[in-house]
C-alpha positions as CSV (number, residue, x, y, z in Angstrom):
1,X,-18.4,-191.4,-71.6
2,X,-20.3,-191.9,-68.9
3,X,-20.5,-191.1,-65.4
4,X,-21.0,-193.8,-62.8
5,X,-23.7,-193.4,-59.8
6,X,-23.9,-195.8,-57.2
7,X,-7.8,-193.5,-50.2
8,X,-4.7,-191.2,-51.0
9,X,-6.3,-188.3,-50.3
10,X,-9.7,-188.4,-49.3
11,X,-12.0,-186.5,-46.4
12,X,-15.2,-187.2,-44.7
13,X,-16.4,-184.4,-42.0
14,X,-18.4,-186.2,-39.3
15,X,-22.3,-184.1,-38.8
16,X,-25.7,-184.6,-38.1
17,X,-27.7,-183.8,-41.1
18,X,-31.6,-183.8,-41.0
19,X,-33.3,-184.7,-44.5
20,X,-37.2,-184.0,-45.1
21,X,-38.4,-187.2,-44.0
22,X,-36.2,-187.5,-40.3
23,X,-33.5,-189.2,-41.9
24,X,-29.7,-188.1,-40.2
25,X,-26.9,-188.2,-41.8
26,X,-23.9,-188.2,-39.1
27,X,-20.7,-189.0,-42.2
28,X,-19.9,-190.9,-45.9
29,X,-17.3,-193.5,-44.9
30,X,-14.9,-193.9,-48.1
31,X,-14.7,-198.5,-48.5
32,X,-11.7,-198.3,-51.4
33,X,-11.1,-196.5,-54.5
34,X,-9.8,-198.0,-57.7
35,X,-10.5,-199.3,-60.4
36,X,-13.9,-201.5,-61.0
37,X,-15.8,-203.6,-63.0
38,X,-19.3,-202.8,-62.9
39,X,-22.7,-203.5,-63.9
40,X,-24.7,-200.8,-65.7
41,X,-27.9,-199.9,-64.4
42,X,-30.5,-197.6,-65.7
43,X,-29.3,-193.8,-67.6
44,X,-30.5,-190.9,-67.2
45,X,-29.9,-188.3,-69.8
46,X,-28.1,-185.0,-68.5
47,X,-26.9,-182.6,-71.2
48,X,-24.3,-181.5,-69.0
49,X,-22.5,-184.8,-68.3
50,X,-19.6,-185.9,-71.0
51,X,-21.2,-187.8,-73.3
52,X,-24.9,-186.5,-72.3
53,X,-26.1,-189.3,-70.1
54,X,-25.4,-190.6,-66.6
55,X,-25.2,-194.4,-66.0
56,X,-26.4,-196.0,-62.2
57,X,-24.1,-198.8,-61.1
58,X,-25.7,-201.3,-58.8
59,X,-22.7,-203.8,-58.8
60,X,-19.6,-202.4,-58.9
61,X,-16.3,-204.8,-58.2
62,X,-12.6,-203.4,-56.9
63,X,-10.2,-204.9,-59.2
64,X,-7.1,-202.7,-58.0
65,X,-7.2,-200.5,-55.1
66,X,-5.3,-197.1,-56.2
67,X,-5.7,-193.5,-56.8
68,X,-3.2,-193.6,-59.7
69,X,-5.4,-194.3,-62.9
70,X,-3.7,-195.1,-66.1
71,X,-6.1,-193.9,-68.9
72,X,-7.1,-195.9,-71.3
73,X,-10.4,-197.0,-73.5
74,X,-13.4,-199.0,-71.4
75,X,-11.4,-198.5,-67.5
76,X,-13.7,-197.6,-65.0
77,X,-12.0,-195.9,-61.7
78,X,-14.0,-194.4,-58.6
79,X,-14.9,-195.3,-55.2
80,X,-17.1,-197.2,-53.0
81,X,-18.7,-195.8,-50.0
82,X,-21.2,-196.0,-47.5
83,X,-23.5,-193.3,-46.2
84,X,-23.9,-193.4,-42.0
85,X,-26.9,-192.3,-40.4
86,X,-30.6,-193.4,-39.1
87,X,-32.6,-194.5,-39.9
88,X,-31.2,-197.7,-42.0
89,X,-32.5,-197.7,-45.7
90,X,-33.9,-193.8,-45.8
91,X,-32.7,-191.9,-48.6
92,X,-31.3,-189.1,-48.4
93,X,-30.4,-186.4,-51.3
94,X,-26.7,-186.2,-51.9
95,X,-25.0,-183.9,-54.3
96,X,-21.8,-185.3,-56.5
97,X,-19.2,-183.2,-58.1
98,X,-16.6,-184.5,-60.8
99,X,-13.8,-181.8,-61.5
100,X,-11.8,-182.4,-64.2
101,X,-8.1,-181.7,-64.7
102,X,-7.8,-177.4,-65.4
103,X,-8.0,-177.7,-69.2
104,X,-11.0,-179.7,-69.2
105,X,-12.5,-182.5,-71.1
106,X,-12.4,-181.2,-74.7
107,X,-15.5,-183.2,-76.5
108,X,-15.4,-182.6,-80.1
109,X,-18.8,-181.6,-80.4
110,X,-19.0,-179.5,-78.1
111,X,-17.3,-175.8,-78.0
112,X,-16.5,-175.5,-74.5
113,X,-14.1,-178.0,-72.4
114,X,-16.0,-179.7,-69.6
115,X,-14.7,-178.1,-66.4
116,X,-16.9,-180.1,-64.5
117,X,-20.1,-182.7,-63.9
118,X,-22.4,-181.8,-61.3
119,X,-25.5,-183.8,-60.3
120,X,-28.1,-184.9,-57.1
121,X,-29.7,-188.6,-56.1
122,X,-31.6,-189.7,-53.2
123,X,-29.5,-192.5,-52.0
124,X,-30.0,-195.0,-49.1
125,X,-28.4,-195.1,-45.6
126,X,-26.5,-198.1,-44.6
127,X,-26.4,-199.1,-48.6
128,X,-22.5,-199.3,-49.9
129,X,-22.9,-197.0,-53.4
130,X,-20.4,-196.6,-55.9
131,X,-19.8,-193.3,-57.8
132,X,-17.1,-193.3,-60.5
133,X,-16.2,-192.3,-64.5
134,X,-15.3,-194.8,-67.5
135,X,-13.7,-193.8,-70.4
136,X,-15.8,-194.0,-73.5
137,X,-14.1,-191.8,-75.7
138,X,-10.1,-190.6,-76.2
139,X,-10.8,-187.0,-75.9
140,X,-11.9,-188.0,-72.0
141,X,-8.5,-189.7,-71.5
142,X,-6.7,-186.6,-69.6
143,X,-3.8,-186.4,-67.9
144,X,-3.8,-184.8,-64.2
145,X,-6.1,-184.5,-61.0
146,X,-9.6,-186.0,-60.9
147,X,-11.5,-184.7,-57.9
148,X,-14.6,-186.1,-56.8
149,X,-17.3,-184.5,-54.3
150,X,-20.0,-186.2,-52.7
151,X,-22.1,-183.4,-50.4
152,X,-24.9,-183.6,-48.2
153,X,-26.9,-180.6,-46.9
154,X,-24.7,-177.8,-48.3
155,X,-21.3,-179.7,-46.7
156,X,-19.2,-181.6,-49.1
157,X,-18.5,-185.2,-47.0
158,X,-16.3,-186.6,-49.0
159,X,-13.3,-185.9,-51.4
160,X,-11.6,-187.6,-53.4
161,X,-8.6,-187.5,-55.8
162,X,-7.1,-189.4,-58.5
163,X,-4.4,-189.2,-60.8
164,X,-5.3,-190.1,-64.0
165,X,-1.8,-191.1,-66.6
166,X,-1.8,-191.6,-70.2
């Protein structure tokens, strides 16, 4: 599995957010949700992520706008969006949440299910990002609500859910 860095039901609460270096952020504007092709960019290894590493995305394609994922082997679902704020091109630290359907991802070699993947990137104003999940694995094929957070500053901007079918 990996995760993927870069509109059923989904939320954005508008604010003005300072960063470190002057940047606002005033909202995260949700482009579509889906499912994607995409181009993998650089990992990162995080024990805590399913599979233990987190993949960036720096070309990711809609193929089918929906929230209703069916499951299966090498699909990659998630959305596209688009920080707004100022200046154009700052980062800005943003925190991401994937919450996984109440029993959890059950890896094999692991002896907990995954409840959840939590991470933070600096990520550019004005930039459109993509943050989504393919399936590597069967065990990561579950059946129910997929929730993905994006937050900025303590306030979650963005939420997201998808259905994910066997």
């Amino acid at each position: 599995m990996h995760w993927l860095a870069g509109l059923a039901l989904f939320a954005f609460v508008p604010f003005a957010a300072h960063a470190a270096d002057g940047a606002t952020v005033e909202r995260i504007d949700v482009l579509d949700t889906g499912v994607y092709t995409v181009e993998a960019g650089a990992v990162t290894a995080d024990p805590d992520a399913p599979g233990g590493e987190i993949t960036a995305v720096p070309v990711a394609t809609n193929v089918e706008a929906t929230t209703e994922i069916t499951g299966k082997l090498g699909l990659e679902f998630g959305l596209r969006y688009v920080i707004v704020g100022t200046p154009e091109g700052s980062d800005v630290p943003l925190d991401f949440v994937i919450r996984y359907p109440t029993d959890g991802l059950k890896d094999p070699a692991e002896a907990e299910p995954i409840l959840e993947t939590r991470f933070s990137r600096d990520k550019a104003i004005g930039e459109t990002l993509y943050l989504g999940y393919g399936f590597e694995n069967d065990w990561e094929i579950v059946p129910g609500t997929w929730t993905f957070e994006i937050a900025h500053d303590g306030k979650t901007l963005v939420t997201q859910a998808f259905t994910v079918m066997k």
